[in-house]
Backbone as a printed PyTorch tensor [residue, N CA C, xyz], in Angstrom:
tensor([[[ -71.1950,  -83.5680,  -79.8920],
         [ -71.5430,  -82.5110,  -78.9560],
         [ -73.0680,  -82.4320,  -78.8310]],

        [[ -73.4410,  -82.4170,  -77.8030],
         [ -75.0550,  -82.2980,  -77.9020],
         [ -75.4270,  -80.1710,  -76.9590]],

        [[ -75.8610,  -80.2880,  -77.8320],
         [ -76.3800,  -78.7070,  -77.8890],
         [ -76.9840,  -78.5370,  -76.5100]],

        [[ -77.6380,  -79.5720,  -76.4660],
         [ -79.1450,  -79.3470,  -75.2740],
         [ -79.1240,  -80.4530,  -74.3810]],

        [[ -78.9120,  -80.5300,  -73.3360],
         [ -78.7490,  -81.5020,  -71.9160],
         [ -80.0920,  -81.2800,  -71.2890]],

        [[ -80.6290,  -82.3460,  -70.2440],
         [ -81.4590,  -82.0290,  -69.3000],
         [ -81.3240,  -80.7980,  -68.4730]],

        [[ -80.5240,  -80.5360,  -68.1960],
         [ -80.3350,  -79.5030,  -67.6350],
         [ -80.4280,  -78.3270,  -67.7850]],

        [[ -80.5310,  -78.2180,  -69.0780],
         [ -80.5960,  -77.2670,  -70.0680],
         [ -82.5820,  -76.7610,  -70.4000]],

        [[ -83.1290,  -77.9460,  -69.6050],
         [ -84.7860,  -77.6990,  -70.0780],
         [ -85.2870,  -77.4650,  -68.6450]],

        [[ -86.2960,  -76.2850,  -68.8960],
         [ -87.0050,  -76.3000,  -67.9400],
         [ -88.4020,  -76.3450,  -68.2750]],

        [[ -89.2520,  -77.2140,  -67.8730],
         [ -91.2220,  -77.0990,  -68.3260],
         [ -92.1700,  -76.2420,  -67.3110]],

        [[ -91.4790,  -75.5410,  -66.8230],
         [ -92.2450,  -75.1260,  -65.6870],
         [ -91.8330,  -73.6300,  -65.4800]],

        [[ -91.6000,  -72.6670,  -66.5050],
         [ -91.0460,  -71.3550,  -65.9410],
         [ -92.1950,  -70.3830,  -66.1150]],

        [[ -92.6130,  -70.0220,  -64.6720],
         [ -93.2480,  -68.7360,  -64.3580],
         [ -92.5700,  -67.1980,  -64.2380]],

        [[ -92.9720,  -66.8370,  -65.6660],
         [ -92.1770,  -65.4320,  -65.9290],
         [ -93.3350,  -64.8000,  -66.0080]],

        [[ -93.6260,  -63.2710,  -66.0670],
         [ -94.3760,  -62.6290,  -66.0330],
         [ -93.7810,  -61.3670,  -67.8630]],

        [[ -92.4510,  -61.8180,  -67.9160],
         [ -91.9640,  -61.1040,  -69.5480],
         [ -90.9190,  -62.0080,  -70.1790]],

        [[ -90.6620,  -61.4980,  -71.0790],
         [ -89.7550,  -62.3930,  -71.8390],
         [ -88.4180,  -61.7740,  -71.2370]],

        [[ -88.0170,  -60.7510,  -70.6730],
         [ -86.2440,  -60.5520,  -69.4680],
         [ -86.5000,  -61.5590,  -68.9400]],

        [[ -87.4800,  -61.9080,  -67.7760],
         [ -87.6480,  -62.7820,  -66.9120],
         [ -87.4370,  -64.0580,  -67.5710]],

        [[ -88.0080,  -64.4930,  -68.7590],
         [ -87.8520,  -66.1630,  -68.8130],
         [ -86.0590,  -65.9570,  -69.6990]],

        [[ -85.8410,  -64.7320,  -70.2840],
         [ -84.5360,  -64.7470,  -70.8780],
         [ -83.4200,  -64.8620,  -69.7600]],

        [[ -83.5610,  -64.4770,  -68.3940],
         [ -82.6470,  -64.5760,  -67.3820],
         [ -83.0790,  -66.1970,  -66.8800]],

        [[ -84.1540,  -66.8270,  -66.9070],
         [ -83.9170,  -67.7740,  -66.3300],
         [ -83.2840,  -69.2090,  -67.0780]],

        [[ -83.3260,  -68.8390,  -68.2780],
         [ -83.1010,  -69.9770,  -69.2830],
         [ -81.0760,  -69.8010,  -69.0100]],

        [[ -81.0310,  -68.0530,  -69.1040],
         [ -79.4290,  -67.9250,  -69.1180],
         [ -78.8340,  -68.6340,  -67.8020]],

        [[ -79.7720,  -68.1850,  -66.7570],
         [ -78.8260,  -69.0070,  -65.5690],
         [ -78.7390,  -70.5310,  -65.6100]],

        [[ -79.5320,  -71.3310,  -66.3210],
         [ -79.5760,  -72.5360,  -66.7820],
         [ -78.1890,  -72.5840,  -67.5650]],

        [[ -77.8790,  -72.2540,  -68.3860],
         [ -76.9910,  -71.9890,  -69.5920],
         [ -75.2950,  -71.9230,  -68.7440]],

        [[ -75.3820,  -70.5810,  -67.8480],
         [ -74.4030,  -70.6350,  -66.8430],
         [ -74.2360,  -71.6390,  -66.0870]],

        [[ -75.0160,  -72.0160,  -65.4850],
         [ -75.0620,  -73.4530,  -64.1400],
         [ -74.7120,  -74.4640,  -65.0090]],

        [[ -74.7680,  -74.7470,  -66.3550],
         [ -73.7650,  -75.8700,  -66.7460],
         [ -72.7550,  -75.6090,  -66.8780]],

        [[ -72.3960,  -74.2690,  -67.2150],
         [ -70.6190,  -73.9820,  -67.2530],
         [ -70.4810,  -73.8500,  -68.2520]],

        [[ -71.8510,  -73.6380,  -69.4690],
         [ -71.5480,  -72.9440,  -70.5840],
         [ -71.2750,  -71.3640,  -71.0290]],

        [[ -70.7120,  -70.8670,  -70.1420],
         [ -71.2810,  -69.0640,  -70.1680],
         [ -69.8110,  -68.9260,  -69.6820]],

        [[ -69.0140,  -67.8300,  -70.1800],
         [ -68.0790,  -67.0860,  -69.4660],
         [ -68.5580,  -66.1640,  -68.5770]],

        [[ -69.0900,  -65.5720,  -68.9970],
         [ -70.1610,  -64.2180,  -68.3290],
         [ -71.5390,  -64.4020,  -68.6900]],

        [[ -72.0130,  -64.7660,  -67.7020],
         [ -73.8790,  -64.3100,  -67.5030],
         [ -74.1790,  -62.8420,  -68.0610]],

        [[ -73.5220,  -61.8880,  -67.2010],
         [ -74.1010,  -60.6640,  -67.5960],
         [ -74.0610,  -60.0840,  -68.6960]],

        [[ -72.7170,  -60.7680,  -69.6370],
         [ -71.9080,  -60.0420,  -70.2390],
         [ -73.3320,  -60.8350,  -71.6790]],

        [[ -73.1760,  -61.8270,  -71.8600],
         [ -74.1510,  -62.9010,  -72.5930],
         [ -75.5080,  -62.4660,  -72.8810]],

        [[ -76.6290,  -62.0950,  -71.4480],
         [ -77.5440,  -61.6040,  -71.4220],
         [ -77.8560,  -60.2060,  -72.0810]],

        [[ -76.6300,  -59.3700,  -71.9060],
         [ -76.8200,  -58.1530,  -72.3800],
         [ -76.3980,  -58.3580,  -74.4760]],

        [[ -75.9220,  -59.4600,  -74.5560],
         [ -75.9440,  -59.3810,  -76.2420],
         [ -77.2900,  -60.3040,  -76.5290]],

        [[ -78.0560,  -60.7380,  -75.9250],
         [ -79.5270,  -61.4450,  -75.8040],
         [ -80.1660,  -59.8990,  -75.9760]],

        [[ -80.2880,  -59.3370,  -75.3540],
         [ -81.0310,  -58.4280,  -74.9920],
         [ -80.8780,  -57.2260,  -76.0820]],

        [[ -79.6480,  -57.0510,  -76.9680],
         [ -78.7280,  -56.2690,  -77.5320],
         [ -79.7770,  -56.7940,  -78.9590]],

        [[ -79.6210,  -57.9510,  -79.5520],
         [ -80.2570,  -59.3020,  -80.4150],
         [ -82.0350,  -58.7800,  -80.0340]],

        [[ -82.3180,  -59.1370,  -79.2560],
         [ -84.4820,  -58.7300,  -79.2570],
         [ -84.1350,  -57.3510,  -79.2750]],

        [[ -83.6860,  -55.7810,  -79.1360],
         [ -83.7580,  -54.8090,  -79.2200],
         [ -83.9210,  -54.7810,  -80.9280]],

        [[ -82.9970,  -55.5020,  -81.5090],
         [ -83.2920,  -55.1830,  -83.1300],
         [ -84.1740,  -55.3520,  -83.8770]],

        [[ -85.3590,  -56.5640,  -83.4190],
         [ -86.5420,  -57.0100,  -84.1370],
         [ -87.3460,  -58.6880,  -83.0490]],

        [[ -87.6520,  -58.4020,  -83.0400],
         [ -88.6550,  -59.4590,  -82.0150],
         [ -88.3510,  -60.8810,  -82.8670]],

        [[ -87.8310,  -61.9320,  -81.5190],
         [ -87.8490,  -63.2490,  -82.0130],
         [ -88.5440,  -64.2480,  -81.5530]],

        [[ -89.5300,  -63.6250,  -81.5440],
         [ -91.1340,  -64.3410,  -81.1240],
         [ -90.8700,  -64.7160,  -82.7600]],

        [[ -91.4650,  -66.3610,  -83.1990],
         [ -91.6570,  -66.1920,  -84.5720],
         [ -92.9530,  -66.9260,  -84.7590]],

        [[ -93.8010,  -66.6850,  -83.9040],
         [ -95.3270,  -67.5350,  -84.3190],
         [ -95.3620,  -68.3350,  -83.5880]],

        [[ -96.4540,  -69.1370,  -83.7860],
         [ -97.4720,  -70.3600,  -83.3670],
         [ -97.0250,  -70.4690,  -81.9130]],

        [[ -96.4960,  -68.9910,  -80.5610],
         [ -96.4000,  -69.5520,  -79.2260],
         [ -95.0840,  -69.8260,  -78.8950]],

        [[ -94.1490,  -69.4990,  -79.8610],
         [ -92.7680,  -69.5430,  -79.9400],
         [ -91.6240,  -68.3290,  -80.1270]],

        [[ -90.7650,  -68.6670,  -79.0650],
         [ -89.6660,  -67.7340,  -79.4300],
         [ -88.2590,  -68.0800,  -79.3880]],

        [[ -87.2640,  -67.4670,  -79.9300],
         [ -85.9940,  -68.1170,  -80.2430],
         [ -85.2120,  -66.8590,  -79.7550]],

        [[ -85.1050,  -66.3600,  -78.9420],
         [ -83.8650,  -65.3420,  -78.6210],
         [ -82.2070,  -66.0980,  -78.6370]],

        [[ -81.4670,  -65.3210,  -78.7100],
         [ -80.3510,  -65.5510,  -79.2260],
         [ -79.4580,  -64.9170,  -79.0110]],

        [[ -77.9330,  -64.8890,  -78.5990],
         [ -77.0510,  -64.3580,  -78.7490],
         [ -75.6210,  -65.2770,  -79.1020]],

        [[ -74.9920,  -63.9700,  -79.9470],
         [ -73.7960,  -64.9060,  -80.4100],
         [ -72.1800,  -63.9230,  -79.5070]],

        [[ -71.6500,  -64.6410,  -79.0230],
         [ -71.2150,  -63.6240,  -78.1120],
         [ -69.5080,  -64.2680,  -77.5480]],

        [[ -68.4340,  -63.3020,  -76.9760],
         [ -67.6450,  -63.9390,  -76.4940],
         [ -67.7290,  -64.2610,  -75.2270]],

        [[ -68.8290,  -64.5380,  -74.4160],
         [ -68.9400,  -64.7610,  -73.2700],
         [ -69.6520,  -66.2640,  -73.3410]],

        [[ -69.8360,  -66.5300,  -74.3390],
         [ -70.0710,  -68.3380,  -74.6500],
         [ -69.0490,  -69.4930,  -74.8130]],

        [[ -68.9950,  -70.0290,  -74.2230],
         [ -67.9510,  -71.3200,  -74.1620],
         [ -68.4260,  -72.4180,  -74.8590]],

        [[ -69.9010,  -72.6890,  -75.3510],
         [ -69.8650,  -73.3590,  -76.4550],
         [ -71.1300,  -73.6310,  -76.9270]],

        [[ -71.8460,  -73.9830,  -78.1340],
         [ -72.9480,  -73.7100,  -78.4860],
         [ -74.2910,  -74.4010,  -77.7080]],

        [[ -74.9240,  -73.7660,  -77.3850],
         [ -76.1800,  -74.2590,  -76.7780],
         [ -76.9720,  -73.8530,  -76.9050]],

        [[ -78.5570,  -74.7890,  -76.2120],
         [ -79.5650,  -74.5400,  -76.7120],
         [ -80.6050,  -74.7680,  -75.6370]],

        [[ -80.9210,  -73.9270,  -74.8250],
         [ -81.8370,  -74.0080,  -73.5850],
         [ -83.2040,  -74.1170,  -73.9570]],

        [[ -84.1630,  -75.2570,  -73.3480],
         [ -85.5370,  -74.7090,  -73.5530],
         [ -86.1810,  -74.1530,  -72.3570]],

        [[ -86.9950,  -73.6740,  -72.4770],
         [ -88.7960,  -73.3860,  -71.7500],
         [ -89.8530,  -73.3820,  -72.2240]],

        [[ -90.9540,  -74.0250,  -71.1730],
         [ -91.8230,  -74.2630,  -71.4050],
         [ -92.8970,  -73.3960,  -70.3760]],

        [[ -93.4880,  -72.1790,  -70.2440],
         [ -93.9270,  -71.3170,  -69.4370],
         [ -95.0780,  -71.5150,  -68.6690]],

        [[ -95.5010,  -71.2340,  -67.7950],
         [ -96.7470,  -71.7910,  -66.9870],
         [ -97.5540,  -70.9450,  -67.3580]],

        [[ -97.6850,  -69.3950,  -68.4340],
         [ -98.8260,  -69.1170,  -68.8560],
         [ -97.9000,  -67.9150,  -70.0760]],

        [[ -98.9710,  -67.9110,  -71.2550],
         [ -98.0930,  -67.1410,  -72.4210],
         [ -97.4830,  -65.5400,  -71.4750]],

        [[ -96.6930,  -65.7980,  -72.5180],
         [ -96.3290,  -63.4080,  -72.2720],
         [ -96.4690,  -62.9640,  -73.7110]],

        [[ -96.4360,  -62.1920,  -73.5610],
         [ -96.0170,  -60.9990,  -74.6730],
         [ -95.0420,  -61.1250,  -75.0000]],

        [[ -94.3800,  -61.2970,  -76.3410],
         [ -93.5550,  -61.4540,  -76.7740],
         [ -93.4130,  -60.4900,  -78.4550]],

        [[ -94.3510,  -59.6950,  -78.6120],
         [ -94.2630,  -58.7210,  -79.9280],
         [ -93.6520,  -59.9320,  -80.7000]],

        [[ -94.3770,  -60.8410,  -80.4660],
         [ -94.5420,  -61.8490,  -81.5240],
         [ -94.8710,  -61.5020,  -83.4460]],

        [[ -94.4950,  -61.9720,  -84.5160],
         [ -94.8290,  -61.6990,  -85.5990],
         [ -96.4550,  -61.7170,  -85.8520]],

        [[ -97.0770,  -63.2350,  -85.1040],
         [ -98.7120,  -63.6880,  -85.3470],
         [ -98.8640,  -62.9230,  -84.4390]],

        [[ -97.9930,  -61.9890,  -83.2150],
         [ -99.4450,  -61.0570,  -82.2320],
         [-100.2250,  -62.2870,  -81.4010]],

        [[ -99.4210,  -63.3590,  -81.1650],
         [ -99.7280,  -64.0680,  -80.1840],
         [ -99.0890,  -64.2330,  -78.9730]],

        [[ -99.6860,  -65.1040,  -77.8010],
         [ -98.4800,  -64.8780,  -76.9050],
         [ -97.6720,  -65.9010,  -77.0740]],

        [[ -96.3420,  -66.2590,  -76.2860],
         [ -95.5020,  -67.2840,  -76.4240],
         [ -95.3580,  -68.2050,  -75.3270]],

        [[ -95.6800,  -69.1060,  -75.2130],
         [ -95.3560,  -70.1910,  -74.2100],
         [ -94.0300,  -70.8280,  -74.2330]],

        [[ -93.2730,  -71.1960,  -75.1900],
         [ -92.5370,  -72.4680,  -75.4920],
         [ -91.2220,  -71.2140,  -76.4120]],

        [[ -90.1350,  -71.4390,  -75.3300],
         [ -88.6910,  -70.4260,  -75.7770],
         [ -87.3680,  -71.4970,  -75.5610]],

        [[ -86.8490,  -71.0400,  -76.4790],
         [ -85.3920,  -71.8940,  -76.9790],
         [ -84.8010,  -70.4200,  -77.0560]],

        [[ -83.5220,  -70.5480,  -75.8380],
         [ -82.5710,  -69.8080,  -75.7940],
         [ -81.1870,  -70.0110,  -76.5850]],

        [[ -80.6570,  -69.5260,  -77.2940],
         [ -79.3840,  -70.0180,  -78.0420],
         [ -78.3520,  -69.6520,  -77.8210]],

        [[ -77.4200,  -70.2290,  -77.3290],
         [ -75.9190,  -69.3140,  -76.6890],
         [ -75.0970,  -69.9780,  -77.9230]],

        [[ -74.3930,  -69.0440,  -78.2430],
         [ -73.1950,  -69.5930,  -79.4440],
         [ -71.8800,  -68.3470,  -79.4020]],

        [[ -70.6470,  -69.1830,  -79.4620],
         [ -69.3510,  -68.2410,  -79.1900],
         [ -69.0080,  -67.7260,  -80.5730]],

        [[ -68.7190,  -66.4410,  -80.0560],
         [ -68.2160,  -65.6480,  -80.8880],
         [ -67.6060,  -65.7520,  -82.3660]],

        [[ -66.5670,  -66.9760,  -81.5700],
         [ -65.7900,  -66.8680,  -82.1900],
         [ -65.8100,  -68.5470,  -83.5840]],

        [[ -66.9860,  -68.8930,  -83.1690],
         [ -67.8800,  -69.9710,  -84.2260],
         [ -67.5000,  -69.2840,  -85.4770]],

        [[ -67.1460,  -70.0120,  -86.5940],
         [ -67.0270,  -69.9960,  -87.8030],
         [ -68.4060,  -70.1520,  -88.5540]],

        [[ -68.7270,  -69.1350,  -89.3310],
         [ -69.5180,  -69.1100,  -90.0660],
         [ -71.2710,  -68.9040,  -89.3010]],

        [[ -72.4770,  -68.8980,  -89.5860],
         [ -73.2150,  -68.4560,  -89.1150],
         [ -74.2070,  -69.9050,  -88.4820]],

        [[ -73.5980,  -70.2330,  -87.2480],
         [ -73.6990,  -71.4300,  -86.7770],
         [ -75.1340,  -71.4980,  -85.8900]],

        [[ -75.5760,  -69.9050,  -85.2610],
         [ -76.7480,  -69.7600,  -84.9340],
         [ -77.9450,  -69.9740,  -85.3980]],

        [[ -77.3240,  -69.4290,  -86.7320],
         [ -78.5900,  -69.0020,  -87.7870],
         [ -78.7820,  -70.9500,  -88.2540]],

        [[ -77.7230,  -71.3510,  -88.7530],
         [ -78.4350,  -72.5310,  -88.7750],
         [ -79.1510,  -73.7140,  -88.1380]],

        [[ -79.0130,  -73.3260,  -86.2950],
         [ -80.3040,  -73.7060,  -85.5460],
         [ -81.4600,  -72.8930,  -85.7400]],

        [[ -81.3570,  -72.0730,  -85.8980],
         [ -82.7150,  -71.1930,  -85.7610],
         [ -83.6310,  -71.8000,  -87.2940]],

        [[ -82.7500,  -72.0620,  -88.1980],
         [ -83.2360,  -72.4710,  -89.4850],
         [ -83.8400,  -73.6980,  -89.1810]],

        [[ -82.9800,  -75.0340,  -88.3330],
         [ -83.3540,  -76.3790,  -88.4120],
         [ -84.5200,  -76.5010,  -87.6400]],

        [[ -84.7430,  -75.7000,  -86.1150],
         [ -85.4920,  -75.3790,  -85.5300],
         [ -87.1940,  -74.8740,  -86.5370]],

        [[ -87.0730,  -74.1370,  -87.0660],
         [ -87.9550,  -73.4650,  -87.6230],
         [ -88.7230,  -74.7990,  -88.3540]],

        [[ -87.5660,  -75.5520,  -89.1010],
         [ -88.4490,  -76.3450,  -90.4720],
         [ -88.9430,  -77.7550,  -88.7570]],

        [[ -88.5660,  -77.4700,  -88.1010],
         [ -89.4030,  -78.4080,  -86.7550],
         [ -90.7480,  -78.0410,  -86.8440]],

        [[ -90.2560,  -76.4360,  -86.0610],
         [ -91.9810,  -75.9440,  -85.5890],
         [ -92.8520,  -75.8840,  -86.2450]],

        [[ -92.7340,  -75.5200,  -87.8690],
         [ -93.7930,  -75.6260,  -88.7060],
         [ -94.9680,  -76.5040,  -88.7720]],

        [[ -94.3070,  -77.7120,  -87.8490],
         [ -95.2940,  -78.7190,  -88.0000],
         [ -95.9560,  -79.3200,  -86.4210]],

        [[ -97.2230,  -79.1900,  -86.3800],
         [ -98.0220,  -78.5930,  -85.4660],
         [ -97.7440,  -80.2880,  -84.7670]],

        [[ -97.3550,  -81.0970,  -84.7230],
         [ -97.3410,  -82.8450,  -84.3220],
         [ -95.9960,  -82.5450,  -83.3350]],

        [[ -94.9550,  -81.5790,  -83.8560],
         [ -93.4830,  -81.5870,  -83.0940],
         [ -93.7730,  -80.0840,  -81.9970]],

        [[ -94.6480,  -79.3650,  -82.6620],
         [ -95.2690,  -78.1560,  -81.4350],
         [ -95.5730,  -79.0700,  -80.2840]],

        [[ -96.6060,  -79.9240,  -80.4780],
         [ -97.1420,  -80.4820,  -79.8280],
         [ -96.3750,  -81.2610,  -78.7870]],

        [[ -95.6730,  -81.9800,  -79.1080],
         [ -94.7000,  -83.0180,  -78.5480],
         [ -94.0200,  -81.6970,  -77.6040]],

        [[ -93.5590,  -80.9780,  -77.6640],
         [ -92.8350,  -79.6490,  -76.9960],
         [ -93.6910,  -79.4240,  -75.9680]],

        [[ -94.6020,  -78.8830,  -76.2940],
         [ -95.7080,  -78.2710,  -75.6460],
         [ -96.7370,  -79.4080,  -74.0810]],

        [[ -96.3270,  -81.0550,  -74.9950],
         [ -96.6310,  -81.5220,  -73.6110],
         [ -95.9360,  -82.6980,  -73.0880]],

        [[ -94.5120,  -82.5370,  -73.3020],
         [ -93.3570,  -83.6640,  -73.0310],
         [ -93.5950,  -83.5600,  -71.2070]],

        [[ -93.6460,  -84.7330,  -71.1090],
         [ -93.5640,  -85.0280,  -69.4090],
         [ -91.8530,  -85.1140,  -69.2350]],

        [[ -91.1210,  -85.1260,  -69.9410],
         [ -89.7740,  -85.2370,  -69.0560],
         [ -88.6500,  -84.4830,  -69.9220]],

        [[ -87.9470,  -84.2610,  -68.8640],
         [ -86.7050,  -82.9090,  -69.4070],
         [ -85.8000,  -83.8410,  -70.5340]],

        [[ -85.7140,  -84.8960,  -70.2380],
         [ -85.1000,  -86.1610,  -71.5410],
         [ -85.8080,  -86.1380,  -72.3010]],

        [[ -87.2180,  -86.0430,  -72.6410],
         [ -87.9640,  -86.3100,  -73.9770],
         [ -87.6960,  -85.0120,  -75.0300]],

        [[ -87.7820,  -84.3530,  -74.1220],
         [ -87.3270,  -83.1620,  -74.6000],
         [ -86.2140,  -82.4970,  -75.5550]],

        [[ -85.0440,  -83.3680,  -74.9020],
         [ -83.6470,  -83.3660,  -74.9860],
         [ -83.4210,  -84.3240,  -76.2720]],

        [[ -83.9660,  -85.3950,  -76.2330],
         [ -83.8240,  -86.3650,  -77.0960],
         [ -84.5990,  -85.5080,  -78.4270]],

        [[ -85.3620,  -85.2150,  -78.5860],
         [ -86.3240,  -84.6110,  -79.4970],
         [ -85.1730,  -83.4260,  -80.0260]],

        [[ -84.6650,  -82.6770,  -79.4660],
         [ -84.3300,  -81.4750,  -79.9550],
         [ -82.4450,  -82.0590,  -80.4020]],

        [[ -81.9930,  -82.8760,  -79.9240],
         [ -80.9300,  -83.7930,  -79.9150],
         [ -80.8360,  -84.1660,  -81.6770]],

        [[ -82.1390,  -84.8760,  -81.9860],
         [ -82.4730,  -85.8850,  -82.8160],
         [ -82.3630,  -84.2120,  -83.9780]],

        [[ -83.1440,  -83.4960,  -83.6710],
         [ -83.6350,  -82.7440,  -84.6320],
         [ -82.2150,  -81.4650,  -85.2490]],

        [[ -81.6310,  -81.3790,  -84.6990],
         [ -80.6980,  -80.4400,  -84.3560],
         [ -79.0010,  -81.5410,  -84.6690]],

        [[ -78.9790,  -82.8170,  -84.6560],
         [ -77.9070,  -83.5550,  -85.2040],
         [ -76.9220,  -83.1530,  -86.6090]],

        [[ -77.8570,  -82.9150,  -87.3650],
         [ -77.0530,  -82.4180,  -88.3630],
         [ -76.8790,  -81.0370,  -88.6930]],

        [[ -77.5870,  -80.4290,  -87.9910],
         [ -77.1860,  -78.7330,  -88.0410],
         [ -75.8680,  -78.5650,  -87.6410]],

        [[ -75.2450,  -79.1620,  -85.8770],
         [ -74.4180,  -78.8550,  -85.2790],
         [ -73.3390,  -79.9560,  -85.0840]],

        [[ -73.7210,  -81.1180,  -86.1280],
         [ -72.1660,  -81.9740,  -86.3690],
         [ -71.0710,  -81.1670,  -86.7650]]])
């Protein structure tokens, strides 16, 4: 199963907040036919950042929902055409967001262990980088593919 498709990345999203790039990553998410409900999805996204900000540093954020309006686990990126606010932990802004859709009804805490595999990525400022200036929605894909293999076998 691959988490994250081309289709699934966008390098170019002009949001002005993090609703805005969180609705545009979701309609990505929907338009593959991973979503039962958009609205229903967005509002446990939104339900998820109300509890504690998932901005987690260095320009990054990981919003998330785990929800029955997911048909199967995924992993949207963006890449923003200028930071927002994101009540980030560092109090920086965020450019670069990985949306996470995962169903409900997933056994065991299947989110949390992208957000984990993800994390031991970003730490290292060479794979920021590669994110931050991939020319193609495949490099992208392949990268997060590669990195994310054994989380979600």
């Amino acid at each position: 199963m691959q988490v994250i498709t081309k289709e699934l990345v966008d390098l170019s999203i002009d949001a002005d907040s993090k609703m805005t790039a969180i609705n545009i990553l979701a309609d990505r998410i929907n338009q593959a036919g991973r979503l039962h409900d958009h609205a229903g999805y967005v509002e446990s996204v939104v339900n998820r950042e109300n509890l504690t900000t998932t901005g987690i540093g260095f320009g990054i954020a990981i919003p998330h929902g785990k929800s029955s309006h997911v048909k199967e686990t995924t992993v949207a990126f963006g890449r923003l055409t200028n930071k927002i606010d994101w009540q980030s932990l560092d109090g920086e802004g965020v450019g670069l967001v990985f949306l996470l859709a995962v169903p409900e009804e997933c056994q065991g805490d299947q989110h949390l262990k992208i957000i984990a595999g993800l994390s031991r990525k970003l730490v290292h400022q060479e794979f920021r980088e590669t994110l931050a200036h991939a020319t193609s929605d495949q490099e992208i894909v392949d990268l997060l593919n590669d990195s994310l293999a054994s989380v979600v076998a």
